[in-house]
N, C-alpha and C positions, 0 to 999 in steps of 0.2 A: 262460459264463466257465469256467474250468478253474482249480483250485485247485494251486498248487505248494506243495513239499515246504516244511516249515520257514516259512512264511508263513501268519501267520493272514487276509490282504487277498486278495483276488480280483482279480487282473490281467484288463479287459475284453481283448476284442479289437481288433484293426485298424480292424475295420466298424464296431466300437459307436461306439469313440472317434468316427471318423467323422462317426457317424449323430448322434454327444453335439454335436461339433463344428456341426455342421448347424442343427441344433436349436438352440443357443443365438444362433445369428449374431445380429448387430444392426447395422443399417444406421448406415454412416458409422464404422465400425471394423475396421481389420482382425482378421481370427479373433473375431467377436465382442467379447463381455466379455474377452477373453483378449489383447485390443491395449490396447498405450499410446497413451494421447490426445498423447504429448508426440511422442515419434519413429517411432509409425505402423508399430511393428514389437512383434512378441511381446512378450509381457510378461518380462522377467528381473530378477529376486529381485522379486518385485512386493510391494508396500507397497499397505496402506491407509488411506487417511486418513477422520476422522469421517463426511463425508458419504458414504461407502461407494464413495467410486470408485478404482478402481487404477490404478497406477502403477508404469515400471521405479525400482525405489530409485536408482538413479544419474543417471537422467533428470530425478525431482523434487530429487535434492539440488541440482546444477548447475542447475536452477531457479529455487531458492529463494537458491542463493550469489549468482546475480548481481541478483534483484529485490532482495530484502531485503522483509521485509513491506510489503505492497503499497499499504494507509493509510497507512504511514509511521507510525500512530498507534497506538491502543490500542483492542482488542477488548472488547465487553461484560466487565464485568466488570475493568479497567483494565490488564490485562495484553497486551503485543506481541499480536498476530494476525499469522497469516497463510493465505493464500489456496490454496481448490482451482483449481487451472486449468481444470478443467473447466468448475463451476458458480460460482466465486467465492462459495463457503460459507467463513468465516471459521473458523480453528480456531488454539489456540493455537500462535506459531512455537517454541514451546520442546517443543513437544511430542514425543517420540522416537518414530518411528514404527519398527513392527518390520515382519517380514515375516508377509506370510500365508500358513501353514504348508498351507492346505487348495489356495489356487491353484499352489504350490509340488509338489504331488506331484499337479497334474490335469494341471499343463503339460506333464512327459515324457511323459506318456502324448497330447497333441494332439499335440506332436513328432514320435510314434513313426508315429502314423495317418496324418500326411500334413497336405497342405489336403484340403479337400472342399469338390466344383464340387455347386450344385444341381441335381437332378434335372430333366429335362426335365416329366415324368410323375409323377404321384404313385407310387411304386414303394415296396413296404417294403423293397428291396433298396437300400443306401448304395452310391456310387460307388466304385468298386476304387482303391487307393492310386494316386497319380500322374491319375489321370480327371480331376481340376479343375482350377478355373482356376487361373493364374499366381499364385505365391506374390505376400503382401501386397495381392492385393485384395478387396473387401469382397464376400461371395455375399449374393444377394439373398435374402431370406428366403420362406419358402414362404406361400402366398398362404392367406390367412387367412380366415373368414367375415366378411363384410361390407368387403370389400377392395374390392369394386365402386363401395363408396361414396365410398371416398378416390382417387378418381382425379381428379372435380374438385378435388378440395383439394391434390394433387399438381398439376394444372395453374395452379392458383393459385401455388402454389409459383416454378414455373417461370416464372409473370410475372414475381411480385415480384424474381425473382434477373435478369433479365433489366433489371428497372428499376434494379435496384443497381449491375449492370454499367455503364448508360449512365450515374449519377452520380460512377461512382468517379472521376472526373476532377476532379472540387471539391472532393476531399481532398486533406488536405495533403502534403508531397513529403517522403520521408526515414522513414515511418513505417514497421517494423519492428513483425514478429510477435512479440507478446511469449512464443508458444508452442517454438517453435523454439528448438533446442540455442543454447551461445553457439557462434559459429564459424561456423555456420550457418543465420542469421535471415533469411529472405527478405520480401520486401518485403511489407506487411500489403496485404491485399486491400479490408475491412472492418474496424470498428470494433463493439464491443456495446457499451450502453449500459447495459445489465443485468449484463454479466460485468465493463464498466470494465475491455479487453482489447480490444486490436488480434489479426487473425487472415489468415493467408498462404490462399489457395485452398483448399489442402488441410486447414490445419486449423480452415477455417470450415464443412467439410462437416455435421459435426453439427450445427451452428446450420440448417442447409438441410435435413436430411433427418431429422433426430430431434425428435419430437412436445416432447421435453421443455423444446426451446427453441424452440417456435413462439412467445412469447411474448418473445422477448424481441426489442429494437429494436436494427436496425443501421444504420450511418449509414458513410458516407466516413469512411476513416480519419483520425482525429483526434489528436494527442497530449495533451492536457493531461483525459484524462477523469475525475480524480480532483474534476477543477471541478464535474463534472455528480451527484458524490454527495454525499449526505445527511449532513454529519458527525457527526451525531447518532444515529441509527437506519439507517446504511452502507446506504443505498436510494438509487435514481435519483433525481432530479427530475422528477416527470409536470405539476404542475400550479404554477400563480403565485398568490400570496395578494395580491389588490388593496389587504386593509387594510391592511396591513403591510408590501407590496411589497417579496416576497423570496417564492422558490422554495421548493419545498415536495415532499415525496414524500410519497407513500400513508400510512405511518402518520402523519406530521405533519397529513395531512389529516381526520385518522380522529379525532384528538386535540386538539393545541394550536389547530387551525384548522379546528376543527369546524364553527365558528358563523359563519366567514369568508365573504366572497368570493371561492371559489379557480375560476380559469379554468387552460383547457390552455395549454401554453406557446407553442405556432402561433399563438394566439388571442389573445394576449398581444403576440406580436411584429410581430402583425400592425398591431395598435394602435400598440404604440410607432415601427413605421416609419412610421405615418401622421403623429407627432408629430415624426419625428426633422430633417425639414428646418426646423421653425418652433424647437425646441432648440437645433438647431446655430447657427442666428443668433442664438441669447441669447446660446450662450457664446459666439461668436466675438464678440461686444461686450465680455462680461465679461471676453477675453482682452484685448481691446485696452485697456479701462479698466485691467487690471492694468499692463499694458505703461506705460502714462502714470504711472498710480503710482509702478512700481517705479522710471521713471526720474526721477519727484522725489523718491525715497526716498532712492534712490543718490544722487543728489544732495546731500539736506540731511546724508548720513552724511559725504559729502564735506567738506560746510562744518562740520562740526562735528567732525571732524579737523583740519582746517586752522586753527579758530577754537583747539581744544584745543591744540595744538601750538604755534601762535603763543602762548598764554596761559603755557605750558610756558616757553616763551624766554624771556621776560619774567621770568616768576617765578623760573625758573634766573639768569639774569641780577643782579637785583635781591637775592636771595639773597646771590651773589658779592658781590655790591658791601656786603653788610650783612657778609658773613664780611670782608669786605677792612677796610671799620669796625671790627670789635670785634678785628680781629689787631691793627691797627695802635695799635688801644685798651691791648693787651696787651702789646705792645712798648713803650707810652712808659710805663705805670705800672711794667715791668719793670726798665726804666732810671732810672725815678725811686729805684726800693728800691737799685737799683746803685748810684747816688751818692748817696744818702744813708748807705748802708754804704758808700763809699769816702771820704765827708766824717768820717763819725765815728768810722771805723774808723782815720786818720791820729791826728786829736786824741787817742783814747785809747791807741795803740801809743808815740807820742812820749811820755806821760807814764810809763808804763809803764817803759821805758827807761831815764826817768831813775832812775825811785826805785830799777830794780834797781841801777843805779851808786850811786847815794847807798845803798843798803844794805850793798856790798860795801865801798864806802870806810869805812863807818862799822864794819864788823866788822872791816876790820884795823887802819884804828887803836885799836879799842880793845885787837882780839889784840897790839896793840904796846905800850899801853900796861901789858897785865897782864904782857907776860915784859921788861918794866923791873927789873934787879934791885935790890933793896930797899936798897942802896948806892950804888946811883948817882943822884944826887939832879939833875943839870945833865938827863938822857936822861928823865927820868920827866918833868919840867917839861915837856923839850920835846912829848913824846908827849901829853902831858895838854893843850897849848897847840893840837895839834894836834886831837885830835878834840874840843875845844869848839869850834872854826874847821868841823871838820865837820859839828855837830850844829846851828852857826847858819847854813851854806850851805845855805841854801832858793829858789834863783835861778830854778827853775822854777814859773809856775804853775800851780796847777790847773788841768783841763779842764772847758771852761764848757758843752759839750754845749748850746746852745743850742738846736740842734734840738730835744730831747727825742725823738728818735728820732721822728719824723714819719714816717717811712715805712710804720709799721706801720697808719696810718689808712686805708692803699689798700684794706685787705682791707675796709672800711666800706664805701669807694666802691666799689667792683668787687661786692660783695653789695648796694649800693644799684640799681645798674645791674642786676645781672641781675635784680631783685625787678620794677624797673622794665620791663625785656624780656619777661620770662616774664607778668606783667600788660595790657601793648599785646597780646604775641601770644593772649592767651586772649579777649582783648577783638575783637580784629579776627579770631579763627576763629570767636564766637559772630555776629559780623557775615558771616562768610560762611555761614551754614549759613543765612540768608534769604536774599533775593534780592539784590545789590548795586544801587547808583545807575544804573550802567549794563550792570547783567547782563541775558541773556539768557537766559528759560525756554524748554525744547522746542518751544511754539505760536510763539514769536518763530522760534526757528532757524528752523522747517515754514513762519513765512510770508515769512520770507528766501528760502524755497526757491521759492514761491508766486510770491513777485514778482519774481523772474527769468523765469520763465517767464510770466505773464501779469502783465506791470506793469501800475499803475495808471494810468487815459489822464487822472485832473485835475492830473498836474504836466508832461502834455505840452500848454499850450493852446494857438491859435495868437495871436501876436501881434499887438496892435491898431496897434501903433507901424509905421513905416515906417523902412527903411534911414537916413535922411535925418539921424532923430534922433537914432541910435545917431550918425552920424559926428561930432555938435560932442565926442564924447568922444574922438573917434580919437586914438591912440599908437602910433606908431612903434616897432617891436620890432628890434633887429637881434639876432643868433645872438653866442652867447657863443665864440670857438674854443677861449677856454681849458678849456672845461669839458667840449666835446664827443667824445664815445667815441672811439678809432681806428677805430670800423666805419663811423663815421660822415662823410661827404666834404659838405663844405660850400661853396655858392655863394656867395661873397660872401658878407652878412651875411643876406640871407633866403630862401634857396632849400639843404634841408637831403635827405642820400639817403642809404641804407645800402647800403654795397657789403661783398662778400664778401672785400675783400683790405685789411690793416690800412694804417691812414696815420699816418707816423711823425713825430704831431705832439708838439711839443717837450712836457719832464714841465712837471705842473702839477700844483698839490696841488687844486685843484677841479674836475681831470676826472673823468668815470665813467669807470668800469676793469670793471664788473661790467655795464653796461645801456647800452644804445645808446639814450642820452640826451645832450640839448643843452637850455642855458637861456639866454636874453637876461640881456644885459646890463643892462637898466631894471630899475630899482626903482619899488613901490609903494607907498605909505603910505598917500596922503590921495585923496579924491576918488574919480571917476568914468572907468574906461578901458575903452577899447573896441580889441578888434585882431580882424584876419580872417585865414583861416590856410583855406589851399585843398588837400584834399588828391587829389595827381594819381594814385596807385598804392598797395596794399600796406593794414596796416593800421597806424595809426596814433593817436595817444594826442594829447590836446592840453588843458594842466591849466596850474597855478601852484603854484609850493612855497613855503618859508618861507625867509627868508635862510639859515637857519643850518643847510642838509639839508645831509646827511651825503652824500656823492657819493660815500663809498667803500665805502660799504655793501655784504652781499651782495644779489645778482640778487633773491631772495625781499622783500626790504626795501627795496629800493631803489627798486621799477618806481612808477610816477606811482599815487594812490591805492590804493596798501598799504600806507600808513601812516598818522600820523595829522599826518604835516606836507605832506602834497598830499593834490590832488584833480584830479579828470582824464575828459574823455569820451574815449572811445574807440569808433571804427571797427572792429572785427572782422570785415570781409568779408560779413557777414548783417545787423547792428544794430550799434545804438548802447547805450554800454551806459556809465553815469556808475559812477564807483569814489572811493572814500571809507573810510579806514583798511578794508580788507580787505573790507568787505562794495560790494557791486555793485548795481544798478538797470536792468533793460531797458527799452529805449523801442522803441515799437513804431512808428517813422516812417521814410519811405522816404530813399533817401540823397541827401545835400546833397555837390554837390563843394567847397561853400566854407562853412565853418564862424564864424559869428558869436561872439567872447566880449564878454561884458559883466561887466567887476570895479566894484562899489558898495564902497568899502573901507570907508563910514562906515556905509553899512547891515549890512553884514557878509554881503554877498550876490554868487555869482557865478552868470549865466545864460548856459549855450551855444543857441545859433541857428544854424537853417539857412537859408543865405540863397541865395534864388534869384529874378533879376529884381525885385530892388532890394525884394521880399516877404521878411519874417522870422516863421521858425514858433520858436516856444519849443518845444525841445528837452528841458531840465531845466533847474528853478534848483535849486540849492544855497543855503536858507537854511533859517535855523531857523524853526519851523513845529509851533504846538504841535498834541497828535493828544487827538481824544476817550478817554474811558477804556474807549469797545469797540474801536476801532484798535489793531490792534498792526500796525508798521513797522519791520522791525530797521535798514533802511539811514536811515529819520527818524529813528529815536533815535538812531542814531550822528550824524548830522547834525545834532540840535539837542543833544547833550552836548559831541561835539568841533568840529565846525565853526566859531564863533567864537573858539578858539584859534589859529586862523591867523590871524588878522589883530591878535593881540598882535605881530604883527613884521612886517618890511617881506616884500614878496611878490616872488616874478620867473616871468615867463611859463616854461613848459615843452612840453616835444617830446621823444615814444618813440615809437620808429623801429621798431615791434614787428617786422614781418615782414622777410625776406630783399631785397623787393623796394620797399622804404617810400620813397616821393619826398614832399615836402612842399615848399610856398613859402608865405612870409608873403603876405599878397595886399595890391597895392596901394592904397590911398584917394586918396583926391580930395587934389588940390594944397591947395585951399582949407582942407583938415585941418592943413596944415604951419604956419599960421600961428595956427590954434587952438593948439595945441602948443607953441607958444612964447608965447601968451602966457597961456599955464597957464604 
């Protein structure tokens, strides 16, 4: 080396640099220790970070800008971390990394030397400038003692990369080097499981050629391999804890799961795919059992909306009709204080009146009689004559106020009422916070939902009686047209159809306007009736209301058993299903084209039949029916609370025409019924 002026340093030469250069190489970098791991090219302004590895400063900022620390979490110690891309050593992200001043003043001088190619020959002379190989590639390092040994272990190498090659195809698609500039990420090759970093060909070579990561594990590229560390002690996962079954890394093993069963994770997985066909058949029951659930859950939220909102009407309703009470309460006591003050207010203005006139008269005659003068003795008489004629004119009487102001007692009555009001309603809110007569608790609603879906089979039994017997009750129904929808097109009086185009039958105040409904004209009172009602198409409704329904009701209100003045079977195209004030009943029998009713009006009892080949199955009766105190029935207990309130009034058969395509005929009976009939 040669010493220059004004410089205490020693500037090597071309060849030292070189032979410096040479000497330091390290496989899998270019120039040595003097390459960036990130863009494979010279080191500029290089940085180092805790774990001793360098990096271009501009390389690792635009690094670390676009990961962001790479746990997302908190470094020993609870403060940000972030990552060597190298080795995935954790050091703080807040940390300011400077430059290293010492690689900073060795790099002009590698610059100045050149690259250097290695020697063929062991030579002490270093290759003349320009002699080596092609800039940015790695020189092989000079052959060491004991290098003879690592060549099987380099051929091992060269397996394993070789088997890596033939599984990169069962990694996932889209993964990206997380080494690589942004702009320029080429597609990951491999994945570590120890750095928890995807890596392109080129910058997985140190993982392949550098001793210091023979140890670590690579797998097809993966994206999510932050699942595969240890959030606890930022380690891999090597092994599975049987007791405790959960994954586990090396210190966990060393430690908390000392005393464990910990197995490798292949050894693990190899089990659970021996279990996982006999698994998947649990849960795929347990999904189905959910599924059945969920759709009686759905269901009972259903009816217990329905049931809440109908309760809502009612009580809105009922409300109304109590504010419509107590205004009109308020208007006639209003009117009461109004004529009572216009009765007493006359008698006392009229007396009034007079006295002021009998006051004024009586001040001037007596002003008359004092400017009398004292000589004139005929004018004093006369004035004197007069206002004693005024002092005995008393022609009005008093006000006899009979009343006694009577009016002011409302304020009594109207405080006795509301004392009375505000006492019913604290009385009847302490009666609602238990259960009502006929409320329904959550197990009720749930076995509403229950018995829709699997109704009970002891109220479908089959009948012992024959056709025969039902007919000494037979009744002649014919169709009412005053009362029947416009959708509704009528045969005669008992063949009834829904068509799609209105029929401009004359007004009537007992048609439906809201529900494609018709009702016979017969009434029921007393006795025992039987009719048959066949249905050709469509679904169809076939019930009895009370005299006094309401036909103009809305749709919601109106249809055949949603209320509590019918009741009704009905066809749905699947089942049969009985309806009674909003709550419903499935029966589970197959379908009858001809439909049996039987009304007991003194039993208080109605039973629909299916009848076929002169055989009748009981379908559902309708009666009251008391239930043990472990029974719960929400559609019985509506049935034995309201159910004998229909027949406090006369009854008339009923038909809804539910569907678009609904055909219905009353079905004929035996001639020999006609004389039953009349002489009922």
């Amino acid at each position: 080396m040669e010493a220059t002026a004004g410089s205490s340093r020693a500037v090597p030469s071309a060849a030292t640099s070189a032979a410096l250069r040479l000497a330091l190489a390290v496989p899998g970098l270019p120039d040595g220790p003097f390459g960036c791991p990130i863009c494979l090219d010279i080191l500029k302004d290089p940085v180092t970070v805790p774990c001793g590895h360098n990096f271009c400063q501009g390389c690792l900022g635009k690094l670390r800008g676009r990961t962001g620390p790479p746990d997302g979490g908190a470094a020993a110690g609870g403060a940000a971390a972030a990552r060597c891309p190298l080795c995935q050593e954790p050091f703080p992200a807040a940390l300011r990394l400077r430059k290293n001043r010492a690689l900073c003043e060795v790099l002009p001088l590698l610059g100045a030397a050149g690259p250097a190619s290695p020697p063929v020959e062991a030579s002490p002379n270093p290759s003349p400038p320009g002699a080596g190989s092609p800039p940015h590639t790695a020189p092989s390092p000079p052959m060491a003692p004991g290098a003879e040994e690592e060549q099987p272990e380099r051929g091992e190498e060269k397996e394993e990369k070789k088997e890596e090659e033939e599984d990169e195809e069962e990694g996932e698609e889209g993964v990206l080097c997380d080494v690589c500039p942004e702009g320029a990420r080429a597609a990951a090759a491999r994945s570590c499981l120890v750095c928890l970093a995807s890596f392109c060909g080129a910058h997985l070579e140190p993982h392949r050629r550098s001793p210091a990561f023979r140890a670590h594990r690579l797998v097809a590229p993966l994206r999510r391999l932050e699942e595969g560390l240890c959030p606890r002690h930022l380690q891999p996962f090597d092994g599975f804890c049987r007791a405790e079954q959960t994954c586990v890394c090396p210190r966990c093993r060393a430690h908390e799961h000392r005393a464990h069963d910990v197995v490798p994770l292949e050894r693990e997985r190899e089990l659970k795919e021996a279990q996982q066909a006999k698994f998947l058949s649990n849960v795929e029951n347990e999904l189905e059992e959910l599924a059945v659930t969920i759709t009686q859950t759905k269901k009972m939220v259903e009816l217990i909306k329905g049931v809440a909102m109908k309760e809502k009407e009612r009580v809105e309703k009922l409300f109304a009709e109590a504010s419509e009470v107590l205004a009109t309460f308020q208007k006639e006591v209003a009117g009461f204080i109004e004529d009572g003050e216009r009765s007493m207010l006359g008698e006392v203005e009229l007396d009034l009146r007079w006295k002021e006139e009998r006051r004024a008269k009586l001040a001037q005659c007596k002003q008359n009689l004092q400017n009398v003068p004292s000589k004139d003795t005929v004018y004093f008489l006369q004035e004197f004559q007069a206002l004693k004629i005024a002092m005995e004119d008393n022609l009005s009487p008093a006000p006899s106020f009979q009343n006694e102001l009577n009016f002011t007692k409302c304020t009594q009555a109207v405080c006795a009422v509301k004392d009375m009001l505000s006492a019913v309603c604290k009385k009847q809110w302490k009666g609602l916070q238990g259960k009502g007569v006929d409320g329904l608790n959550l197990q009720e609603t749930e076995e509403a939902v229950t018995e829709s879906r699997f109704p009970d089979k002891p109220n479908n039994p089959a009948c012992l009686e024959s056709r025969d017997y039902f007919l000494k009750f037979a009744f002649i129904i014919d169709l009412d047209s005053d009362t029947a929808d416009k959708f509704i097109q009528l045969f005669g009086t008992k063949g009834a159809k829904r068509v799609l185009s209105a029929i401009p039958y004359p007004e009537s105040p007992i048609r439906f306007i809201n529900c494609e409904q018709v009702l016979g004209v017969n009434l029921m009172n007393r006795g025992n009736y039987y009719w048959e009602v066949e249905i050709i198409d469509g679904w169809v409704s076939i019930g009895v209301v009370t005299e006094d329904f309401n036909t103009r009701e809305a749709y919601n209100r109106c249809r055949l058993g949603r209320n509590e003045k019918s009741c009704c079977l009905q066809w749905n195209g699947q089942n049969y299903v009985a309806w009674f004030c909003g709550f419903e009943s499935v029966i589970q029998q197959p379908f009858f084209h001809t439909i049996g009713v039987f009304l007991e009006y003194s039993e208080k009892a109605l039973t629909f039949y299916g009848v076929k080949d002169s055989k009748m199955t009981c379908l559902r009766q309708l009666k009251y029916t008391p239930l043990g105190k472990t029974q719960v029935n929400p559609f019985q207990n509506k049935i034995n609370y309201y159910f004998s309130s229909l027949f406090s009034l006369k009854l008339k058969p009923a038909f809804f025409l539910e569907s678009v395509d609904a055909h219905l005929q009353i079905g004929p009976l035996k001639k020999d019924c006609v004389s039953v009939l009349k002489r009922r």
